[in-house]
C-alpha positions in Angstrom: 117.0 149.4 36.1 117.8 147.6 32.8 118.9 143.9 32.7 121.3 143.1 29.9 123.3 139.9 29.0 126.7 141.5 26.9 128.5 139.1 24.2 131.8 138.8 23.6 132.0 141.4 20.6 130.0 144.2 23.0 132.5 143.6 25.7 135.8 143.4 23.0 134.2 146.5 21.6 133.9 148.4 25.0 137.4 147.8 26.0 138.8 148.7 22.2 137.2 152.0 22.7 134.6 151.1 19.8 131.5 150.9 22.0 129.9 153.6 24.7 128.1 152.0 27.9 125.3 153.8 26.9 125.0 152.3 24.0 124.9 148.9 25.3 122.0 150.3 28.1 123.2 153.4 29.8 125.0 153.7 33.1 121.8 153.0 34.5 122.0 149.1 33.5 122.8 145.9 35.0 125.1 144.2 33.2 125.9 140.5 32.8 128.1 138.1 31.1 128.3 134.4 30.8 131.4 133.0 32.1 132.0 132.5 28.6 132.4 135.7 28.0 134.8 137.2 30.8 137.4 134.5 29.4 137.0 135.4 26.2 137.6 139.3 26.8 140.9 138.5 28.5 141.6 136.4 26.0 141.8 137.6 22.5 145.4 138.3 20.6 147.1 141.3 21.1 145.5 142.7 24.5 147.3 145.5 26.1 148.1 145.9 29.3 145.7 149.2 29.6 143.2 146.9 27.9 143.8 143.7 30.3 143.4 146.0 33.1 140.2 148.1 31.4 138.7 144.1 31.2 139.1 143.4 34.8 137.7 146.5 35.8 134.8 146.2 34.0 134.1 142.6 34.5 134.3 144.0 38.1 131.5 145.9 38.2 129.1 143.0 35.9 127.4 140.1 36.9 129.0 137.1 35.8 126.4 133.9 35.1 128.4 130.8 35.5 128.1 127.5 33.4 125.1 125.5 35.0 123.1 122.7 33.7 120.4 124.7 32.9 122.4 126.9 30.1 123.9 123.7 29.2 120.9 122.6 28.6 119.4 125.8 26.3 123.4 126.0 24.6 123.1 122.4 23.2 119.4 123.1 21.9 120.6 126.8 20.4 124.0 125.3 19.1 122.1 122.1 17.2 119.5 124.6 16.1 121.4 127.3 14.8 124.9 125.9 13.8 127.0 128.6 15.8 130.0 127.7 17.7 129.5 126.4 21.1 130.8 129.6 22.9 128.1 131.5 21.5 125.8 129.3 22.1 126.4 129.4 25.5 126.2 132.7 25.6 123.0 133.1 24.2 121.9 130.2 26.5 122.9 132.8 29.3 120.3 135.4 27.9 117.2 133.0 27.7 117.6 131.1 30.9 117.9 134.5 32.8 115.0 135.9 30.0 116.4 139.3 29.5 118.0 140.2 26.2 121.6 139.9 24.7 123.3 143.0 23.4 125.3 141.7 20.2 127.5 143.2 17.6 128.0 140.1 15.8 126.0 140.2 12.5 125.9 136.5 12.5 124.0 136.5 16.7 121.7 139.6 15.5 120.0 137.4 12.8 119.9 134.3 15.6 116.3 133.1 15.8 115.6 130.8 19.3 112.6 130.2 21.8 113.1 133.3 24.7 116.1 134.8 22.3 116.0 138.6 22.1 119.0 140.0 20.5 119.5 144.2 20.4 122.3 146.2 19.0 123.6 149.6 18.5 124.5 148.4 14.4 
């Protein structure tokens, strides 16, 4: 089975109709978030109530990583490397301390270069 760590714009996109699951790895995949990125897909302006409760079905059925030292750890050394906000940088942090890739759509992540950072995309 395929291990995948979902960012906030995979997830947005997902729930807005704009992404497939098999494009982010198939029914077939594990799928994990940070922490980060759960609040983040609740979050954002204008959620529906169809989309509210498409989120927390989906974030259902994914493992969710929590905040530990060790991502805090990797998040500080991605955010001072690479200048991107701090939520990102944590969840990229989530990808390389569980060393299985991210799934981005953010243009900005898929050009992110960082020790044990793989970034895919369906773009």
């Amino acid at each position: 089975m395929t291990k995948i760590v979902l960012d906030s714009t995979a997830v947005i996109k997902y729930l807005r109709n704009e992404l497939t699951l098999e494009e982010v790895g198939g029914n077939d995949s594990d799928l994990y978030i940070s922490v980060i990125t759960g609040m983040e897909a609740l979050a954002y302006p204008d959620i529906t109530a169809d989309e509210e409760q498409r989120a927390h079905d989906f974030l259902a059925a994914c493992v969710i990583i929590p905040l530990n030292r060790q991502v805090q750890k990797e998040a500080i050394q991605f955010r001072r490397s690479s200048r991107r906000k701090l939520p990102d940088s944590i969840v990229a942090a989530t990808a390389v301390v569980l060393g299985i890739p991210l799934f981005s759509h953010d243009p900005h992540m898929l050009k992110a270069s960082f020790p044990g950072l793989t970034v895919v995309s369906s773009l």
